[in-house]
C-alpha positions in Angstrom: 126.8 154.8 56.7 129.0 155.0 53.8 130.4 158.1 51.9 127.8 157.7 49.4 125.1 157.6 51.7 126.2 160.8 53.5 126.0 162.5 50.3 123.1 165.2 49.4 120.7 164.2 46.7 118.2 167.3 47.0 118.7 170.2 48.5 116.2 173.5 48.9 116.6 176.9 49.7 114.6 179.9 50.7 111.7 178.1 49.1 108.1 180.1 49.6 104.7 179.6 47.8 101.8 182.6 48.0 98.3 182.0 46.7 96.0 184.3 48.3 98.3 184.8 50.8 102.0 182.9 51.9 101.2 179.1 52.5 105.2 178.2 53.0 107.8 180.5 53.6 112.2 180.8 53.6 112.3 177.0 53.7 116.2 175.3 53.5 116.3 171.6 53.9 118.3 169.1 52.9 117.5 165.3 51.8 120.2 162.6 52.3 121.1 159.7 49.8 119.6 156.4 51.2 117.8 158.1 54.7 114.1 158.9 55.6 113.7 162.3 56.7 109.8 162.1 58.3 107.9 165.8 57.4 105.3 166.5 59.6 103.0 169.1 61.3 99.2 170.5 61.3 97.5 170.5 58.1 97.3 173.2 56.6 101.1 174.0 57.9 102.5 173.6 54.5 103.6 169.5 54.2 102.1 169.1 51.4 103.0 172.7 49.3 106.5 171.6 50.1 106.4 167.9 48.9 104.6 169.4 45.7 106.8 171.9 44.5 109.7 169.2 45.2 107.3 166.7 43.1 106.8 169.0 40.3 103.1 170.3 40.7 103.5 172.9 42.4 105.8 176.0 41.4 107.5 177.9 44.3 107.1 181.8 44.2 111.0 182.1 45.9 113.9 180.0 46.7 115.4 177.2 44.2 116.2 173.8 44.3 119.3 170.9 43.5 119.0 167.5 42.6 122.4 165.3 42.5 124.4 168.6 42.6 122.3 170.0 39.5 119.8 173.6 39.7 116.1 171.7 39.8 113.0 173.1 38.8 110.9 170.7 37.6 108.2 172.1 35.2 105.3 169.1 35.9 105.0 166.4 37.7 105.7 164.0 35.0 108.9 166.0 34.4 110.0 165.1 37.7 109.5 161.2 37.7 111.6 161.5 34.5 114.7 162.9 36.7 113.6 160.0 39.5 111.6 162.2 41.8 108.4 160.4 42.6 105.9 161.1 45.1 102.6 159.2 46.3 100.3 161.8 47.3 97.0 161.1 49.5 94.8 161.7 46.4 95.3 158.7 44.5 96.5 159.3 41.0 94.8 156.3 39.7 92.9 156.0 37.0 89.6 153.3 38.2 88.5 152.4 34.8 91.7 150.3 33.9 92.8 147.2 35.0 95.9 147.3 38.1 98.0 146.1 35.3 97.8 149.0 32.9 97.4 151.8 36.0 100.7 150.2 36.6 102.6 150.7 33.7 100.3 153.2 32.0 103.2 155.4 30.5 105.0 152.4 29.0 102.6 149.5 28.0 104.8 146.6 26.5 103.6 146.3 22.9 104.2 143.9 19.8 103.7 144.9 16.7 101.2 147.6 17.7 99.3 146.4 20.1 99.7 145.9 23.9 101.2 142.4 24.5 99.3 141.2 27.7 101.6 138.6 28.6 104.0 140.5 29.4 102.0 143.1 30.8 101.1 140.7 33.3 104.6 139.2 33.8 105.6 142.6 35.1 102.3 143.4 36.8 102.9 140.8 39.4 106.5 141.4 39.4 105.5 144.8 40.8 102.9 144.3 43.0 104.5 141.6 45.1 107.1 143.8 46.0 103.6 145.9 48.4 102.4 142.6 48.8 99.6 142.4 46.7 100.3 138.7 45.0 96.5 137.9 45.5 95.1 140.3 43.5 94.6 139.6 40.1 96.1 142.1 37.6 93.7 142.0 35.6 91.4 143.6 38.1 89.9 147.2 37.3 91.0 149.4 40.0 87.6 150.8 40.6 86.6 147.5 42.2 89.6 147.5 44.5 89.1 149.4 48.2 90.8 152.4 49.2 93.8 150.5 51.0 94.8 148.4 48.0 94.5 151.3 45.5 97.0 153.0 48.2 99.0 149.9 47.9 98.9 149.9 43.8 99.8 153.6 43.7 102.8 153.2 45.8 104.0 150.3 43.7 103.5 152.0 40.5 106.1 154.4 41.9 108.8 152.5 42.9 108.9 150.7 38.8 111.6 152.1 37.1 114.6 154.6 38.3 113.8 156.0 41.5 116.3 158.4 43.6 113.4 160.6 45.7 110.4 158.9 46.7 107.9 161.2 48.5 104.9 159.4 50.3 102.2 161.4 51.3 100.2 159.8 54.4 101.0 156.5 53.0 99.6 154.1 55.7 96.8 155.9 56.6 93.9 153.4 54.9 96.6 150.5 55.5 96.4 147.2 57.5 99.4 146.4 60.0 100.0 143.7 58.0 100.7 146.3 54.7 102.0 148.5 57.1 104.6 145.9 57.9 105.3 145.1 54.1 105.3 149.1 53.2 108.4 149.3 56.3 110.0 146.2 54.7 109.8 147.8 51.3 111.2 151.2 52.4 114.3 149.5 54.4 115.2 147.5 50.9 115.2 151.4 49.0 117.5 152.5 51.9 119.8 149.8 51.0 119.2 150.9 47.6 120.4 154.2 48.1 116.6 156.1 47.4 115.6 158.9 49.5 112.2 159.2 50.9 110.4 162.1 52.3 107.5 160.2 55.0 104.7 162.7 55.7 102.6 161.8 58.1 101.0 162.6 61.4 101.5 159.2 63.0 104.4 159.8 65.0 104.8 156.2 66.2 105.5 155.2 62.8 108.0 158.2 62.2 110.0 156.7 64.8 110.9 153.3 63.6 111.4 154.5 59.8 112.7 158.4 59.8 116.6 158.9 60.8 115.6 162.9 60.6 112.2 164.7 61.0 111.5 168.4 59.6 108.4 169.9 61.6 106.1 172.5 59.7 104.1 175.0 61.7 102.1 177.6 59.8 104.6 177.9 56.8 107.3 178.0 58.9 110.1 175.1 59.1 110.6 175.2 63.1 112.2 172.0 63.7 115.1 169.6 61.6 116.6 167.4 63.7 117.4 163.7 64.7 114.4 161.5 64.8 115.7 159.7 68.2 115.9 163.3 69.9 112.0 163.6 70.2 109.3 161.8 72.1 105.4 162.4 70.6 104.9 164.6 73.2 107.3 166.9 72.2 106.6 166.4 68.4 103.4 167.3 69.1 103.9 170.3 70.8 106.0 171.5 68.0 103.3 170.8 65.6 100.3 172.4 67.2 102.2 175.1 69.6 100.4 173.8 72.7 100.2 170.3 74.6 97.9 167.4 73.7 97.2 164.8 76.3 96.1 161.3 75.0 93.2 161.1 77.1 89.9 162.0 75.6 87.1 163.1 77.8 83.8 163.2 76.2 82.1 165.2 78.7 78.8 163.9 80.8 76.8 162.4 78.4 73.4 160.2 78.7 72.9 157.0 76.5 69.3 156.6 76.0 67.4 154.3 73.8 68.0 152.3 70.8 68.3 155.5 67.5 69.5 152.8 65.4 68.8 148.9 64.9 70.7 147.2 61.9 69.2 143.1 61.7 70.4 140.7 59.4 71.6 143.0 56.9 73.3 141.2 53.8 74.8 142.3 50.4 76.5 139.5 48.2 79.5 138.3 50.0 80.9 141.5 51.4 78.5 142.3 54.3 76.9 138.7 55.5 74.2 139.1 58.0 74.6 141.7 60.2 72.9 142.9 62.8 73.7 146.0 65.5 72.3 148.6 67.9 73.2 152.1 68.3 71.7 153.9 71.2 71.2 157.4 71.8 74.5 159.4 72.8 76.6 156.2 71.8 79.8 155.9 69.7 79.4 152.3 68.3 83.2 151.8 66.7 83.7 149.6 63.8 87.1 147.5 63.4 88.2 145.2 60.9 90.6 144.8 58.2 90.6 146.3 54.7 88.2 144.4 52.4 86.1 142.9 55.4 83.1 144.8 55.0 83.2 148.3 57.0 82.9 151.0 54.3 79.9 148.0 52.4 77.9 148.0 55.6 77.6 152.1 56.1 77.0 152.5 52.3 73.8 149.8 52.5 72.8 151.6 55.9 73.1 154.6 53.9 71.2 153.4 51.1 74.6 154.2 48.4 74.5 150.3 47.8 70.8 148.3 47.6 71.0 145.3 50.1 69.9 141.7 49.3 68.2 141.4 53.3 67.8 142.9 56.1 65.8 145.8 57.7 67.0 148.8 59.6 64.8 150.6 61.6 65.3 154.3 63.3 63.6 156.3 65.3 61.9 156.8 68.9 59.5 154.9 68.3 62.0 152.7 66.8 60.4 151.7 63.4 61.5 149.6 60.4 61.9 152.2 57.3 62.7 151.7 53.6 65.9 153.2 52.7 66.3 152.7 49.2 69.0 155.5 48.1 70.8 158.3 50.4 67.7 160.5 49.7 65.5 158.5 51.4 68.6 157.8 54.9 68.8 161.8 54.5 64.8 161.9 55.4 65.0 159.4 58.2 67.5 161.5 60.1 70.7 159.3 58.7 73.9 161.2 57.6 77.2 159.7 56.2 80.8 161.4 56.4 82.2 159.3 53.5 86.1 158.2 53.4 86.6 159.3 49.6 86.6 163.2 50.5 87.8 164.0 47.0 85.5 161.4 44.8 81.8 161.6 47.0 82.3 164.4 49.5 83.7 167.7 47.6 83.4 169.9 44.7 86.7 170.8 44.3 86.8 173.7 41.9 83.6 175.0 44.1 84.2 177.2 47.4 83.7 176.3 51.0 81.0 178.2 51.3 79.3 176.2 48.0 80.6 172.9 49.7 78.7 173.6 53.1 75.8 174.7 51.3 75.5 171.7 49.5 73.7 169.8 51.6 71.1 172.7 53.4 70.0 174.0 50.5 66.5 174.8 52.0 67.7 176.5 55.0 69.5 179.2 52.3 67.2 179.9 49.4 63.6 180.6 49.0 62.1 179.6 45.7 65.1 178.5 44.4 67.2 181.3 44.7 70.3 181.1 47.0 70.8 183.8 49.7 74.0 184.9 49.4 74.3 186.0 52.9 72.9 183.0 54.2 75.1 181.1 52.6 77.9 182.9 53.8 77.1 183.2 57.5 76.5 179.2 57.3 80.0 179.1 55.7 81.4 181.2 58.7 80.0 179.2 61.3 81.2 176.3 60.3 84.6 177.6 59.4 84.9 178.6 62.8 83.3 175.7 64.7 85.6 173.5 62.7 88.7 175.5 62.9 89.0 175.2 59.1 92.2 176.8 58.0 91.5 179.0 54.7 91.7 182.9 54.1 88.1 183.2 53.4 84.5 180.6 52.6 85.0 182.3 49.4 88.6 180.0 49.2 88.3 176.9 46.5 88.2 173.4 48.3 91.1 171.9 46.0 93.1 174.5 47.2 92.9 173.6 51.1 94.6 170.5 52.8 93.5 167.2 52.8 92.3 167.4 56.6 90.8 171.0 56.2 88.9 169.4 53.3 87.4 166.2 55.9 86.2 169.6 57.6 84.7 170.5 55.1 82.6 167.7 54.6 81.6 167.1 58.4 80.7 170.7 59.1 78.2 170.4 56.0 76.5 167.5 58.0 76.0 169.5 60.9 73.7 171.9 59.9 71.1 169.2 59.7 69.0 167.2 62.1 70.5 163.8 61.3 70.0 161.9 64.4 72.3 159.2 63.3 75.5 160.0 62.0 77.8 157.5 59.8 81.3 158.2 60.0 83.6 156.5 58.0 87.5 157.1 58.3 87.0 160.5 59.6 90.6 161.2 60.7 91.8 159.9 57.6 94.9 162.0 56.4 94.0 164.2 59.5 96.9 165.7 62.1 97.1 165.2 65.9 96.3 168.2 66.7 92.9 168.4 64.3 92.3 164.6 65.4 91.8 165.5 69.0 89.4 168.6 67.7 87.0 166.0 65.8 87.2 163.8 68.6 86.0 166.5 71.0 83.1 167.3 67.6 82.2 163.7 68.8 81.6 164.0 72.1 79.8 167.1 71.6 77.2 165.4 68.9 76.8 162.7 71.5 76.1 164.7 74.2 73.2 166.6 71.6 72.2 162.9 71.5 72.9 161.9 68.0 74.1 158.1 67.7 77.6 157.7 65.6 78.5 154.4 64.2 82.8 155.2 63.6 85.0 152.9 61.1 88.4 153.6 61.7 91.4 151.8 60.3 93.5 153.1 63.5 92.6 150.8 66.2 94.0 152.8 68.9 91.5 155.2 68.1 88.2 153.1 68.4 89.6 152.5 71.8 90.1 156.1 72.6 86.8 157.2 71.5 84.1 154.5 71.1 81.8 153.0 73.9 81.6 149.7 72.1 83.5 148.4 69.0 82.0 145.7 67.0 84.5 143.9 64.7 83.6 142.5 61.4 85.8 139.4 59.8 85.1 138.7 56.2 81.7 140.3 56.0 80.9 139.1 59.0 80.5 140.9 62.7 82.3 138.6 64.6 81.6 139.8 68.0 81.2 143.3 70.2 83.5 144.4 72.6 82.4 147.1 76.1 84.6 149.7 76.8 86.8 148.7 79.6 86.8 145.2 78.7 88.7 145.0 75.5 92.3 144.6 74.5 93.9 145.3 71.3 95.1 141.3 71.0 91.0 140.6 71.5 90.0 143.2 69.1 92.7 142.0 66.3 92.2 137.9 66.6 88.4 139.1 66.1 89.3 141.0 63.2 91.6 137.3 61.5 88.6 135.3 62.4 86.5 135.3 60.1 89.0 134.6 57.4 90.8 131.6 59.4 87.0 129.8 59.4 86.4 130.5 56.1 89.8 129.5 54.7 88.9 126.1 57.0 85.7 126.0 55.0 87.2 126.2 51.6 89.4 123.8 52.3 87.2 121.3 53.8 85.1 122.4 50.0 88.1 121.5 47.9 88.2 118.4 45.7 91.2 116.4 47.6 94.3 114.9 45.4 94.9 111.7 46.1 97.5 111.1 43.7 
């Protein structure tokens, strides 16, 4: 490396934070020009405090900070970006009623004589976005029609426009394909050469090791690690995070499949979910694989009656029964429960407690003529809070003010108070830690073995293979084929996931008009 490169370009010092009582505490760390320095641990151990008192939304209660050899204490968020301090956090900051184009450049529309000159908006709209890899999508697309994974993709490259020294990415690959996994590594390498910083957070410690020349681990507050990336294995990482060992083996504990609790035939919406049709039995994980946009998140929201479908039937039950599932009211009644990906849009009340969040959805196990038993309520709260090793001082605590993977928590433990006999989980480690991932995983086995059947999308492949007795894999709307434990590989289960696209690509090109010219 050169000089230059050597040099500090933020440094901070004794830095602590205290709400209710001290989340991050006597933290010194420094940031190098042009390296990666991957921050990690549990959640809840303080990651993201850090990364938000460094991005400007969060003000420390101790300690200070330098930027380029200058005292920094960014009042807002927007204060910081100004200095060259960005930061991609896991809630997308993303406004879904505008177009990609004008999330992009939102704070500095080109305009002629007054009024926003599109064509130039555009111009630099693709300009952007081909830089994350997102040349097919049309700028002009609102961002509310986009999935989760290419918002992720349009936040990150509304961050990198402009004058960046410090960019902060906040669990950026976790709703990513490999394929924008690939292009997000490609982009950070070309900031390195750039000179830009970049704080990686993340729990995937795979990826920490081919982008992160240092790694800062977090464990209750506390900083306990800062080191060279290539000194540490994931076992070790892993201990350092959680204070104990994790194996990678998962065992599930005896359980019995029994009959079919859930039959999905021929079930059809537009083109994102094309005739589909799958069984679920009794004390099964079914796993569903794909890539982004291919269908996973369409087909649990029409099972779950969020979306209306065009055909199909799905029938639950033992008897096994065809049923009429016209909005999540009526799933709810037939024993069907969905864990949705969007935590922060469809699963939470932020500004409302734990305890309200939990109650949400068992309303009439904790009031009696429509008045709420406070106790109830609480002891509900409590149960789950423990059961799920939630990480809060109290139920009382507000939602927004826990992290991302104590909020998930949140949202599952609410499910469990109620007899759903099929259980829809979609992305339900999302933005989750090792060590919480391999308490979920051990929730799943313990639903199963109650007999519950749990259909599981997951962007992390390894994961359906760790966890699921069969994986079905769905390919432009389409489920392409199902794979038995024990005899899948990961090249089987990603040439399924391509498939659909290469025969429909062959299709539209066999469609085409020809030019004969």
């Amino acid at each position: 490396m050169s000089a230059s490169a050597q040099a500090a370009v933020l440094s901070v010092s004794g830095i602590g934070k205290t709400y209710v009582q001290p989340v991050l505490g006597d933290i010194d760390l420094t940031l190098m020009r042009g390296e990666v320095l991957a921050l990690t641990g549990e959640n809840g151990a303080g990651k993201s405090t850090l990364s938000k008192i460094i991005g400007g939304l969060v003000t420390p209660t101790t300690g200070q900070m330098q930027f380029q050899g200058q005292a920094y204490a960014p009042a807002s968020r927007t204060h910081a970006e100004k200095l060259g301090v960005r930061m991609v956090m896991q809630e997308l900051n993303l406004l879904p009623t505008l177009s990609v184009a004008e999330n992009l450049f939102l704070d500095n529309l080109p305009s002629r004589a007054g009024f926003i000159n599109r064509n130039k908006l555009r111009e630099n709209s693709i300009r952007a976005m081909a830089q994350v890899g997102l040349e097919a999508i049309d700028p002009d697309t609102l961002v509310g029609e986009l999935g989760i994974g290419h918002q992720q993709m349009v936040e990150i490259a509304r961050n990198l426009i402009g004058d960046c020294h410090v960019l902060i990415l906040d669990e950026p690959t976790a709703m990513l394909t490999a394929r924008e996994v690939e292009m997000l590594f490609e982009q950070i390498t070309r900031l390195q050469d750039r000179g830009v910083s970049i704080i990686y957070i993340s729990h995937r410690l795979e990826e920490l090791a081919r982008v992160a020349q240092r790694i800062a681990v977090l464990r209750d507050g506390k900083l306990v690690c800062v080191d060279a990336m290539a000194n540490y294995n994931s076992e070790q990482l892993v201990t350092l995070m959680v204070g104990r060992e994790l194996g990678e083996h998962i065992d599930l504990g005896e359980r019995s499949i029994g009959k079919v609790a859930l039959s999905v035939n021929g079930l059809g919406r537009s083109d994102k979910v094309r005739d589909v049709s799958f069984e679920v039995r009794a004390g099964e994980i079914f796993g569903i694989s794909g890539l982004i946009g291919a269908g996973r998140t369409e087909l649990l929201r029409l099972i779950y009656g969020a979306d209306s479908a065009d055909s199909g039937t799905i029938s639950v039950g033992e008897p096994l029964q065809a049923v009429r599932i016209g909005s999540p009211v009526d799933a709810v009644s037939h024993g069907i429960a969905l864990i949705t990906e969007d935590r922060k849009g469809e699963g939470l009340l932020l500004s409302q407690s734990i305890s309200a969040n939990i109650a949400l959805g068992n309303m009439e196990a904790i009031s009696s003529g429509g008045v709420v038993n406070g106790s109830a309520e609480m002891a509900l709260a409590r149960r789950q809070v423990d059961a799920m090793r939630i990480r809060s001082s109290s139920p009382t605590q507000l939602v927004s003010e826990l992290s991302g993977g104590n909020q998930q928590k949140v949202v599952i433990g609410r499910w469990l108070e109620r007899d759903c006999q099929v259980m829809l989980f979609d992305e339900p480690t999302r933005g989750i830690d090792v060590g919480a991932k391999f308490d979920i995983y051990a929730l799943l086995g313990e639903l199963t073995r109650q007999g519950r059947a749990l259909v599981v999308v997951s962007s992390d492949l390894r994961e359906l293979m760790l966890i699921c007795d069969r994986i079905g894999v769905l390919s432009a709307g389409r489920l392409i084929d199902t794979f038995e434990r024990d005899s899948w590989t990961q090249d089987e289960l990603l040439a399924a996931a391509f498939a659909g696209y290469q025969k429909r690509d062959a299709l539209l090109c066999e469609a085409a008009p020809r030019n004969d010219r």
